[in-house]
Backbone as a ProteinNet text record, in pm:
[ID]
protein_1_A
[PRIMARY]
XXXXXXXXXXXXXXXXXXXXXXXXXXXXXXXXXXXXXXXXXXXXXXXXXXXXXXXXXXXXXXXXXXXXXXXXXXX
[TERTIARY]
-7450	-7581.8	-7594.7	-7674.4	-7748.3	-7893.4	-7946.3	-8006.8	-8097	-8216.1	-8290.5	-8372.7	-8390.6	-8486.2	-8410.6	-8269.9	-8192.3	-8115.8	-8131.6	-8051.7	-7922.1	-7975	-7882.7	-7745.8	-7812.8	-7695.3	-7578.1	-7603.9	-7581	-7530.5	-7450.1	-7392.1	-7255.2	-7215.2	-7103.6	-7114.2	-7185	-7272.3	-7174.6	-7297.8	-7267.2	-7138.3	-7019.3	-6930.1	-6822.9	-6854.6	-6771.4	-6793.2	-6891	-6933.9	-6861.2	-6929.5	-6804.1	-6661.7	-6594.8	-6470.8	-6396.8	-6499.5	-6450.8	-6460.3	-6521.2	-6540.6	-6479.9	-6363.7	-6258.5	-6330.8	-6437.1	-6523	-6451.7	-6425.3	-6390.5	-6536.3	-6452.9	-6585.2	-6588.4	-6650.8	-6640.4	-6713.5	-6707.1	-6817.1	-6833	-6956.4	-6983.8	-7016.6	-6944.9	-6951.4	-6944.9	-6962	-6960.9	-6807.5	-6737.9	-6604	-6612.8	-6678.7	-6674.4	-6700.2	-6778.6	-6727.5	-6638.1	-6574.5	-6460	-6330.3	-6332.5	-6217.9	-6228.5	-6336.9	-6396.1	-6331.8	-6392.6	-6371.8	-6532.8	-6526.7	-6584.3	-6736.8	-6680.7	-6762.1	-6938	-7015.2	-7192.2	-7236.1	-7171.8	-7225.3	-7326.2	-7426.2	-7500.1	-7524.6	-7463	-7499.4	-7329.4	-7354.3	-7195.7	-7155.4	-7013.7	-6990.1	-6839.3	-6776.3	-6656	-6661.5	-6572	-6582.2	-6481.2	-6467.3	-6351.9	-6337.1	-6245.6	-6236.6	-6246.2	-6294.3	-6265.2	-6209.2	-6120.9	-5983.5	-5961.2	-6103	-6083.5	-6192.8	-6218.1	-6324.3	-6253.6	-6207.3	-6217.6	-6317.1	-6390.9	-6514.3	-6461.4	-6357	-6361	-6289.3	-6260.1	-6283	-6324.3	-6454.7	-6529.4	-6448.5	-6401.3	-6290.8	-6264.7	-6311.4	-6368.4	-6190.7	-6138.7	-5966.3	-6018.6	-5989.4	-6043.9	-5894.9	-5939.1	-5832.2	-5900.2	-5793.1	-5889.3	-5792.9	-5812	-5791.7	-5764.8	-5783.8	-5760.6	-5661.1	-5541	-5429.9	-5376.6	-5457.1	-5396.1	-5458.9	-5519	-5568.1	-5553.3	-5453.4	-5411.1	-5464	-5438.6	-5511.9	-5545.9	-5639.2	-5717.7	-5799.6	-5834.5	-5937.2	-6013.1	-6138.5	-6224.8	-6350.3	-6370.4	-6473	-6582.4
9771.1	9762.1	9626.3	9550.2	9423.2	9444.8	9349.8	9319.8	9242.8	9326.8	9288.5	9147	9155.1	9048.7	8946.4	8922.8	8801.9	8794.9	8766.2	8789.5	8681.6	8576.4	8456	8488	8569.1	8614	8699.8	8791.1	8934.6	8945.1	9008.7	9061.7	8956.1	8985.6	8914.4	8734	8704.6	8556.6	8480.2	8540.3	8538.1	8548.4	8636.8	8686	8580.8	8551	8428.5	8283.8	8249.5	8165.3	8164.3	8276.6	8273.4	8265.3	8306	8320.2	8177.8	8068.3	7957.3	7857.3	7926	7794.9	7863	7972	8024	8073.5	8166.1	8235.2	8376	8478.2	8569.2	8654.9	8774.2	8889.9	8981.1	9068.1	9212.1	9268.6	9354.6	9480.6	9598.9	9639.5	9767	9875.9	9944.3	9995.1	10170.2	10279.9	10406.3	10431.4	10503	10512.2	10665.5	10709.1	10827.9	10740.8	10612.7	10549	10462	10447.4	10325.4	10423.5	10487.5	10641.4	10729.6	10691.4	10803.7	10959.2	10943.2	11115.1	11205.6	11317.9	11423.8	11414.8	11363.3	11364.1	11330.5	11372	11342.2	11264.2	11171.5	11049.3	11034.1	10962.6	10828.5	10694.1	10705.6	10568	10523.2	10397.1	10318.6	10403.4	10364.4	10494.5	10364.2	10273.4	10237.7	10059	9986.1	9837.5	9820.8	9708.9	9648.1	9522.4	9439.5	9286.2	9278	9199.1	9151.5	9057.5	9064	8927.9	8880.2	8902.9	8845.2	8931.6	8869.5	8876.9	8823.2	8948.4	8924	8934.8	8836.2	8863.1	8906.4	8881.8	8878.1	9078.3	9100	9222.8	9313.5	9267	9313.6	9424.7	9317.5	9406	9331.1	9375.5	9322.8	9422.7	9300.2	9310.4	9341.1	9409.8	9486.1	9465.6	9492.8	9541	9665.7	9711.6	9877.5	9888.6	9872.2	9917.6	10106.1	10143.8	10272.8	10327.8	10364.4	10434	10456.4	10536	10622.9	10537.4	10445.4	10346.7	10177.2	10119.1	9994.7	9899	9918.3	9798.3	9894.3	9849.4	9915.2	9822.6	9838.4	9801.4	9894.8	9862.9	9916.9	9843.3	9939.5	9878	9835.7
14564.8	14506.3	14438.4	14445.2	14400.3	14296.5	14219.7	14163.6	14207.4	14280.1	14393.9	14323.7	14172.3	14111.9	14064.2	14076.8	14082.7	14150.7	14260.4	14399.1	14444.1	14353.4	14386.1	14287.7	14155.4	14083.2	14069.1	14212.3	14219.3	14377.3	14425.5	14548.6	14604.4	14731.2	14774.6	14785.5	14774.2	14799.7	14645.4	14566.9	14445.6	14365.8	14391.7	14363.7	14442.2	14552.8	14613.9	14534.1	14526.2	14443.9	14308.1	14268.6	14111	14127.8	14204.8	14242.4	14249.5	14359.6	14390.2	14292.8	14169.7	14042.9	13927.3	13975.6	13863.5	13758.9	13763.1	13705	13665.5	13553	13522.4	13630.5	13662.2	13690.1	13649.5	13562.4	13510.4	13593.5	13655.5	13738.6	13664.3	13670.8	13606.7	13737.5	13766.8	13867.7	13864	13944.2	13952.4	14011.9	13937.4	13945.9	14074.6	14048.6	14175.4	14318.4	14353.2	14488.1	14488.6	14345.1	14352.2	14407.5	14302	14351.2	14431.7	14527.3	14641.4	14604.7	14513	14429	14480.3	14439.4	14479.6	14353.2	14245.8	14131.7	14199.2	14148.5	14167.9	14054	14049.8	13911.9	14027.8	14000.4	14049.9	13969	13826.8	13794.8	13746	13698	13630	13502.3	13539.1	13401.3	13372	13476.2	13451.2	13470.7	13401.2	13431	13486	13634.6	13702.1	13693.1	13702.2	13730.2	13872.2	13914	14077.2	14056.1	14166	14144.2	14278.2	14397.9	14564.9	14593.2	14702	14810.3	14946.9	15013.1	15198.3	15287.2	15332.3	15402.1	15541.6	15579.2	15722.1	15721.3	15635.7	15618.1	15571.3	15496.9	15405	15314.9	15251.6	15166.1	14993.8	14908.9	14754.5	14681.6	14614.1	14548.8	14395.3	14346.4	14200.6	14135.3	14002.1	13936.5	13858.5	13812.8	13770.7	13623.6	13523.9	13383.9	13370.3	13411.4	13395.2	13429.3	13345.7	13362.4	13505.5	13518.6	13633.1	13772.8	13793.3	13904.9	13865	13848.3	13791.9	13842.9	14041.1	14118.9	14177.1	14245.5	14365.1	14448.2	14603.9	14649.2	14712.5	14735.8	14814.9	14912.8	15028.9	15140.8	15064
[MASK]
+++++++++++++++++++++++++++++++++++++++++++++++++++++++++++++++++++++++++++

């Protein structure tokens, strides 16, 4: 999900960009599709770092603060 009214600021574009100018990233994200858990959140409930972006496998490198999920990635 993106931030349709600042678009240049928001999504994989963006996130590469920050990445390549050694930019910290916090994500605020819904931990029931980060943890492809069963839970029916629909909004952010958890914060991640992103620490990579694979485009050629559309594949975003997290780090996950939460005990029990340290690193993680997801599609």
């Amino acid at each position: 999900m993106t931030d349709t009214t600042h678009p240049d600021q928001t999504g994989l574009p963006a996130l590469q960009r920050y990445l390549t100018d050694n930019r910290k990233i916090i994500a605020w994200v819904n931990s029931a599709v980060i943890w492809n858990s069963d839970d029916q959140r629909s909004t952010a409930d958890h914060f991640l770092v992103v620490t990579g972006i694979d485009t050629n496998n559309e594949i975003v490198h997290l780090n996950d603060p939460a005990p029990t999920m340290p690193t993680s990635r997801s599609p």
